[in-house]
VMD Tcl script that draws the C-alpha trace (Angstrom):
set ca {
  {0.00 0.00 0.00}
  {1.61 3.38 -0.93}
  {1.73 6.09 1.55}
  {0.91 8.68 -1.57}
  {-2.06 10.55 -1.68}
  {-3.99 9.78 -4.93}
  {-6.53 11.76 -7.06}
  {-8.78 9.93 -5.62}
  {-8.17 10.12 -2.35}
  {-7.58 14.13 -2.21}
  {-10.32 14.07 -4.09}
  {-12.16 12.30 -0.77}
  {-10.11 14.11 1.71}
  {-11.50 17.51 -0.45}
  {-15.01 16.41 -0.95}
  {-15.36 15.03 3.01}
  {-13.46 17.74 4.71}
  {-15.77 20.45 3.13}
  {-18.75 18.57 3.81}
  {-17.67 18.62 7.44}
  {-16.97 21.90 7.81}
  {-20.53 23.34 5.80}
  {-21.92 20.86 8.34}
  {-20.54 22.57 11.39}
  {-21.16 26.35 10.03}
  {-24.27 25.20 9.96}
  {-25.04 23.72 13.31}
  {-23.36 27.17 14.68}
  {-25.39 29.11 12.45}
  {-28.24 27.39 14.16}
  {-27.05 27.37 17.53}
  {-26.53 31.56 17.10}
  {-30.45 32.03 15.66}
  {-31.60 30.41 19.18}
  {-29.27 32.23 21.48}
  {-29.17 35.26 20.61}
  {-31.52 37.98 21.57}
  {-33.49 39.99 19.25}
  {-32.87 43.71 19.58}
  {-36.60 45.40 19.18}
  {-37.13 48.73 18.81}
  {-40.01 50.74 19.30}
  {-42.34 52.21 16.28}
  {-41.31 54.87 14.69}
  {-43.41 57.88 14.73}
  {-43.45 61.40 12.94}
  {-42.33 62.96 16.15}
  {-39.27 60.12 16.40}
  {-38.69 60.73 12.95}
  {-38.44 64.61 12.90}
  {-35.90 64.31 16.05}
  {-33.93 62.20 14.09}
  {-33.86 64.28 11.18}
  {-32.87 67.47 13.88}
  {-29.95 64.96 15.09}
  {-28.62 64.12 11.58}
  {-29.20 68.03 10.52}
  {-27.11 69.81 13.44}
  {-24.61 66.80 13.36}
  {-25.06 66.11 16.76}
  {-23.02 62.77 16.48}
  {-19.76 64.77 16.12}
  {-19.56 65.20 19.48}
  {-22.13 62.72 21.09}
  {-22.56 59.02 20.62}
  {-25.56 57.16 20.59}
  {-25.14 53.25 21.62}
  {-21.80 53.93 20.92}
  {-21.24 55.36 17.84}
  {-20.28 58.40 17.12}
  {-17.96 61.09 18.95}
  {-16.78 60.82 22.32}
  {-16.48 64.53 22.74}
  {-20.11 64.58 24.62}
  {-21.90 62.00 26.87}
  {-23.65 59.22 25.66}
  {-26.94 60.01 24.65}
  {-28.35 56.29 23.87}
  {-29.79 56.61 27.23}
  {-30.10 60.04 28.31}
  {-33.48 60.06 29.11}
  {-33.16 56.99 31.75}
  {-30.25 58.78 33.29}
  {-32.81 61.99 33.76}
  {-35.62 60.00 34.75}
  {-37.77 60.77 32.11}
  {-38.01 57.49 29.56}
  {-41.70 57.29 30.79}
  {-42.64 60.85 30.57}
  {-42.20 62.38 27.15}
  {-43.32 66.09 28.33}
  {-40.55 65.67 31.13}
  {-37.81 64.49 28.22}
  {-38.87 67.66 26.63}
  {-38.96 69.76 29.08}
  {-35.47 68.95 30.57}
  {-33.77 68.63 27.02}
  {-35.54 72.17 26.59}
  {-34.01 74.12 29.26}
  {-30.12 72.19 28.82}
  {-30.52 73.54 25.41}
  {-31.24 76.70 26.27}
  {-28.74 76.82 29.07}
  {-25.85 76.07 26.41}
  {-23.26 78.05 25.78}
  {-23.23 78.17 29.66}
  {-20.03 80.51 29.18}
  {-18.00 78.89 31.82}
  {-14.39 79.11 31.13}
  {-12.28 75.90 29.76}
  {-15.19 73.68 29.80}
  {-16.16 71.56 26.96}
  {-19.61 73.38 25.90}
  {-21.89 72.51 23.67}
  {-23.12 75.13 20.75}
  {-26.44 76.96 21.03}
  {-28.66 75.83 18.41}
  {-31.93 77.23 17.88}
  {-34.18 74.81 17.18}
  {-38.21 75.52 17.19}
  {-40.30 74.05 20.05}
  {-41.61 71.18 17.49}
  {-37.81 70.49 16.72}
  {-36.73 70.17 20.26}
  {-39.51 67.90 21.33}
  {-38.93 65.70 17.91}
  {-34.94 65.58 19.35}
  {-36.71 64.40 23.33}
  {-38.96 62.00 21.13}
  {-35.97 60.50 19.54}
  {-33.81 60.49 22.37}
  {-36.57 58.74 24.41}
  {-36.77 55.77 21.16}
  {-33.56 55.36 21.40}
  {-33.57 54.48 24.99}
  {-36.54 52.10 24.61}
  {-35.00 50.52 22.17}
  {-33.81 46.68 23.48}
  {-29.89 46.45 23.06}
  {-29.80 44.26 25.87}
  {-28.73 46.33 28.87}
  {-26.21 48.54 26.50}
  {-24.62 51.20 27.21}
  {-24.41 51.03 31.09}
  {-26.88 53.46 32.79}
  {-24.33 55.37 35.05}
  {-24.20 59.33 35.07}
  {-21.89 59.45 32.45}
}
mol new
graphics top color blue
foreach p $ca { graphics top sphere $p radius 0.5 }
foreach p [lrange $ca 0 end-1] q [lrange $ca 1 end] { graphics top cylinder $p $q radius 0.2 }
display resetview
């Protein structure tokens, strides 16, 4: 018996090996569909929809992030609203994103500020709207709620 691979048997080896190894990519492709959670998000509605436009518009992910991407200039704003206590209260959102945005530039010296921008009263409860979606949305305990 020859110790040389034939045509025939790479052939095998070829044929058997990649069998093997669709057959585990499968079984892990499987394995991920039932472990892994499903990351639901809320409906979107006009209001969420005209505070995201107002984000993308004013570029507000140059210096913020939001679930981590973006700029790390600014806090995190992927859940703001938790860390003020208003996720539950959409008037609240407003009405604290409302008077931080009117509070800004708060003129103290050498302190990272962030630009007045002067957004309408529809805009800036569009911007609580979508800040409040975004920190409904399920991303399984991410980022960390601490007063960052």
């Amino acid at each position: 018996m020859s110790d040389y691979l034939t045509k025939a048997r790479a052939r095998n080896v070829f044929y058997g090996g990649s069998l093997f190894f669709v057959a585990v990519f499968g079984a892990l492709v499987a394995h991920s569909h039932r472990t892994i959670a499903s990351t639901a998000t809320p409906p979107l509605t006009d209001a969420v929809r005209l505070g995201k436009h107002v984000w993308e518009e004013n570029s507000c992910i140059n210096c913020h992030s939001l679930h981590g991407e973006g700029a790390y200039f600014a806090p995190e704003l992927g859940n703001v609203t938790t860390r003020w206590g208003v996720i539950e209260d959409p008037e609240g959102a407003y009405e604290v994103l409302d008077a931080w945005m009117k509070a800004q530039p708060s003129g103290i010296e050498g302190r990272r500020q962030m630009p007045f921008f002067d957004l309408t009263e529809e805009e800036t409860r569009g911007l609580a709207e979508f800040l409040r979606w975004a920190d409904d949305s399920d991303l399984q305990s991410w980022p960390p709620n601490d007063a960052g």
